[in-house]
N, C-alpha and C positions, 0 to 999 in steps of 0.2 A: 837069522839068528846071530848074525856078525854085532860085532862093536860099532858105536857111531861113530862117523868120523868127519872131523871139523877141515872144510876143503880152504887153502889158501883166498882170502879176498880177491874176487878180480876189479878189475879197474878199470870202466867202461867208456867208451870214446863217445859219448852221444850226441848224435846229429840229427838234421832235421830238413825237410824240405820245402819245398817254396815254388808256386806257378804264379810267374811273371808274365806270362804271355796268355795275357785277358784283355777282350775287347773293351769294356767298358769301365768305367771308373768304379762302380757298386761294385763289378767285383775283385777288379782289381786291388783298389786299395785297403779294404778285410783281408786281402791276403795278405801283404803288408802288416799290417797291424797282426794278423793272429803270428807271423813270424818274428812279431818281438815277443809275443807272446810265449812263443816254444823256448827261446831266448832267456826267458826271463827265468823260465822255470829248468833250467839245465841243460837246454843243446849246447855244443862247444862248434860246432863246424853245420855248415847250409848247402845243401847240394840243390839245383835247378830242376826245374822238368824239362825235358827237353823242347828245345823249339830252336828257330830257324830266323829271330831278329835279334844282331850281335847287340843292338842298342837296348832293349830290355833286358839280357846280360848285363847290363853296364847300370843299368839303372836299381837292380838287386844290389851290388856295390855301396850305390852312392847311396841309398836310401839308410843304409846299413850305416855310413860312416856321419849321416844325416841327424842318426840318430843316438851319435857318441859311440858306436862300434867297429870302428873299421878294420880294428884287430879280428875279427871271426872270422875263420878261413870259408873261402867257397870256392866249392866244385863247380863247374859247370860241366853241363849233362847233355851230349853228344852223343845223336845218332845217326849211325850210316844209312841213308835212305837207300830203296831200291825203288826202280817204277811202280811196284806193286803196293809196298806199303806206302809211298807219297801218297798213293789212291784213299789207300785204307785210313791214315792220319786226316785227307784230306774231306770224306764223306764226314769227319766228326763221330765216327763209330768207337775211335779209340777214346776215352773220354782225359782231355789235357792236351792231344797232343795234336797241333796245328799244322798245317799245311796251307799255302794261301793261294789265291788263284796265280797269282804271279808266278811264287816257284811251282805251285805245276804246272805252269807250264813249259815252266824248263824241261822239271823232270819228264813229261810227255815230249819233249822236242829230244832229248839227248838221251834219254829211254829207246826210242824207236832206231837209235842205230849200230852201227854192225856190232857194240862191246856191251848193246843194252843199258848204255849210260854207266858203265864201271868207272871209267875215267872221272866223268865229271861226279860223280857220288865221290869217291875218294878225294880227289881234288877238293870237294866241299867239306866234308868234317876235315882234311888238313889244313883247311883255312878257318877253320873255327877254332880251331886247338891251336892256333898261331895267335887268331884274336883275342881267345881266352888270355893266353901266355903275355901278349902285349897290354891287356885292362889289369893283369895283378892277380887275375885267378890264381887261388894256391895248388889246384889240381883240374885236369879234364877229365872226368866219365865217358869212357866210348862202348856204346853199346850197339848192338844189332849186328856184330862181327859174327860169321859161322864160318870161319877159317880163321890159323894162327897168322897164318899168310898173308892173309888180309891187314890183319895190326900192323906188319911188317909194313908193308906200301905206303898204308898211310904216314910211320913214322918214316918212312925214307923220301915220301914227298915232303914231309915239314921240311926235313933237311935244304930243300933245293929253294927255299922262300929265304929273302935278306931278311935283315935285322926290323927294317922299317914297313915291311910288305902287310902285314897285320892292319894299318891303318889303313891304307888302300881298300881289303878284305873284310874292313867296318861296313864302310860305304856298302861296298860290293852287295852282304848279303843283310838285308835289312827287308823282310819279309812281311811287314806289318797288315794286320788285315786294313779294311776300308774303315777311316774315321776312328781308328784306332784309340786307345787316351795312355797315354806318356806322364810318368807323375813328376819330371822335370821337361825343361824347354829344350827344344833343339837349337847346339850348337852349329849353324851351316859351317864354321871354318872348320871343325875338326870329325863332324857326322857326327858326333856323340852326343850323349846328354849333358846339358850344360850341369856341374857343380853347385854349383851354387844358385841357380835358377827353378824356383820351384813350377811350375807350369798356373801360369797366370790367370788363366779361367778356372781353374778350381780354384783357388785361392779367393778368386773372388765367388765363386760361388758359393764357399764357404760362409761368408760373410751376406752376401743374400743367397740362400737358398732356394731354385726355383721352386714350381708345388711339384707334389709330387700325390698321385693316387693313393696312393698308400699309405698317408698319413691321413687318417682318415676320423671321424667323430668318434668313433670308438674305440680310435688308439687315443685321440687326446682325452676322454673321459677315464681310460686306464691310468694314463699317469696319474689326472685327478684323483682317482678312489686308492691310490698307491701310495700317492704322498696322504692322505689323511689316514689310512688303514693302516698300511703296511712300512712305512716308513720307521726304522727302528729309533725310539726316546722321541719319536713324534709325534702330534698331531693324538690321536684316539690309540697308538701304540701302546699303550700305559694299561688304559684300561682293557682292553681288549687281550693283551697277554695276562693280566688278573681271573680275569674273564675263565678262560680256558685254564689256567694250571692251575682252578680252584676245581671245575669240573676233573680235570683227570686224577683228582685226587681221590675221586669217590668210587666206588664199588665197579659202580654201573654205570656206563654213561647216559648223564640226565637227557628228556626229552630236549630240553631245548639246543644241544649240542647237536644231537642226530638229527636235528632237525635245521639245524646250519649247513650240516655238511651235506643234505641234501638240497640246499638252498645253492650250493657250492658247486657242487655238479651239475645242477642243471643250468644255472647262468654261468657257468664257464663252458661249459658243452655247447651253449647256445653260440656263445658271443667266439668263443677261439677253438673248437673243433677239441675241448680238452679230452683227454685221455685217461684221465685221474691217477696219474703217474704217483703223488704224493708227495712227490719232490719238485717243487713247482721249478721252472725255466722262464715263465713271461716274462718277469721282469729284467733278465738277463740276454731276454730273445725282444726287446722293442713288442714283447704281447702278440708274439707271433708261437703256436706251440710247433717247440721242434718234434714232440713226438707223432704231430697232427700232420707238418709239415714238411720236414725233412725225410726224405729217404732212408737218411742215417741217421736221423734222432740226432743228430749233431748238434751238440750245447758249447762246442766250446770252438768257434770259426768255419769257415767255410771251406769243406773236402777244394779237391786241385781240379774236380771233374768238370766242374759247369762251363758251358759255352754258352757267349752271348747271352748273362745271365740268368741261364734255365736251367736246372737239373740233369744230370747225365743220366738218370736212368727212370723220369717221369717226364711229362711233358707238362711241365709248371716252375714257375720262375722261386730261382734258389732264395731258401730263405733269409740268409746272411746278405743278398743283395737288396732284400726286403725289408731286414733290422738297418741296413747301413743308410738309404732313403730316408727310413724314418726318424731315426738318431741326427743325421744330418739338419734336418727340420728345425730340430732345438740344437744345434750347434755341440751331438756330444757325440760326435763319430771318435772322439781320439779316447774316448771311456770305455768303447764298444767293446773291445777285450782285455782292458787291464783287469787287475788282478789275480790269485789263484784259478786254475784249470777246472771246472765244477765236474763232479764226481757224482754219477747219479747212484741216489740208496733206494736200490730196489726192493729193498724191502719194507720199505713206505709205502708201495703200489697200492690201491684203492682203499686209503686214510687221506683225512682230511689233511691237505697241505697248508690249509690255513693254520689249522693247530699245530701242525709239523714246523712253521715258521714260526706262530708265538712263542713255543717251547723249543725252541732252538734241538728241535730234530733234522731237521731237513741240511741242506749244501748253504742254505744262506747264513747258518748261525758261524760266529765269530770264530774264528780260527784261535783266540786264545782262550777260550769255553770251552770247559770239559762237556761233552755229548750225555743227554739225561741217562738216568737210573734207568733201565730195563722196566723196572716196572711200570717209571713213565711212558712209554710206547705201545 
């Protein structure tokens, strides 16, 4: 029964995340790409997931400053291993967070002696937080500490490293899995990534695209029936949106409407596993449905979870490493996530998303269109 009361604006610092440390190009560079994406729509700062190659650290940087940004502060994300969680990073149960056979078998060598690898665990996040300090990172993330005392060691081992020791401790810890992809070149003089070197095999593979399975006859027949149907002021667009917002004008919806949208359903059900969400995604997903395919119904880039371009929690290849294959094809992987963030309207769920899209209900109609009358819907 109190009075309202109007609380001070706060002022919110928001940031955003980023897994660098992907075996493969598919999925690697969608992550890229969706993190200009958070970028674009108001993160101010980029923190890491953790991992354990200083040179993909380095490579979140430069792709950043690659791409006209190099003002955006980033964290990097630093974890104290022990024997037991290298194990657990390195089974792939933790979903992002790498371990390679290499360094375990460190940790299994300097694990099994009389301090249980204390030394060498601390020693190593104090040489990441040296190398951080030496690429430009604006801050380190230390996590997996369960002692205050712990933090202490590590900052009193930085202390005991020169000014130049950091470049040394590039080199040093550079964990990369087998056959790795690097979205710039290796510099041998300095162990980093070259600046200005984009990595020369995708580049050219961009430009001939090998095949790929997955681009397949009835991804290239979607584009087809998308550019004549669905293309907005194109091709059968005209008529087809006359079409439908002469029918929703009437009482009842006529036979031949219900009988599209059952025409709708069953050859999308057939051909992409659709879910009759009502807000369509295909054309946003390369005709891949997120709600058919992803775990997470994820519409707008690829989670941080997947390994070796599979799902962290099915056994089927992610679908962001599926839409980027296939985009790549026709040369349009750098469209793959521009513009707004899509927002699905659940309350479209089993309506015809054809008519959702002529009548500009659905995520794809124009951001400067007011959204139809109530009674249109």
């Amino acid at each position: 029964g109190g009075k309202p009361e109007r609380l001070t604006p706060t002022r919110f610092f928001i940031g955003c995340a980023v897994s660098p440390f992907k075996r493969y190009e598919r999925e690697l560079v969608p992550q890229y790409f969706k993190l200009i994406r958070k970028i674009a729509t108001g993160a101010q700062w980029v923190i890491t997931q953790l991992g354990y190659d200083m040179r993909k650290y380095h490579e979140v940087k430069l792709f950043l400053a690659a791409r006209g940004m190099p003002q955006i502060p980033i964290i990097g994300n630093v974890y104290l291993l022990t024997r037991t969680i290298a194990r657990l990073f390195h089974t792939g149960k933790l979903p992002g967070c790498v371990v390679s056979e290499e360094l375990m078998a460190l940790c299994d060598k300097y694990g099994a002696g009389p301090d249980r690898g204390r030394k060498f665990f601390i020693e190593l996040a104090a040489k990441q937080l040296a190398v951080l300090k030496g690429l430009g990172f604006s801050a380190g993330y230390l996590g997996g500490l369960n002692k205050p005392e712990t933090f202490g060691e590590i900052m009193e081992q930085l202390t005991t490293f020169s000014e130049d020791d950091w470049k040394l401790f590039l080199r040093e810890i550079q964990f990369a899995l087998p056959d790795e992809f690097f979205f710039f070149e290796h510099d041998p003089e300095t162990g980093m990534s070259s600046p200005d070197r984009i990595n020369r095999q995708y580049l050219e593979s961009l430009k001939r695209p090998g095949r790929s399975r997955h681009v397949t006859l009835g991804y290239r027949l979607s584009r087809l029936v998308h550019r004549l149907l669905f293309t907005r002021d194109r091709g059968l667009w005209g008529l087809a949106r006359r079409l439908y917002a002469r029918w929703a004008r009437k009482p009842q919806l006529p036979i031949t409407a219900r009988t599209l949208y059952k025409i709708e359903q069953f050859s999308k059900f057939m051909m992409y596993g659709c879910q009759d969400c009502g807000d369509c995604s295909l054309p946003d997903c390369a005709y891949v449905c997120p709600k058919r395919w992803c775990s997470k119904c994820g519409r707008n880039g690829p989670c941080g979870g997947s390994a070796d371009g599979r799902c962290e929690l099915q056994d089927k290849e992610c679908l962001w490493a599926i839409v980027y294959e296939r985009l790549k094809a026709y040369g349009e992987t750098e469209s793959m996530l521009q513009g707004p963030p899509v927002v699905y309207n659940a309350e479209l769920a089993h309506t015809s998303s054809w008519a959702n899209t002529y009548l500009d209900r659905d995520h794809h109609r124009p951001r400067e269109s007011n959204p139809p009358d109530k009674d249109q819907t």
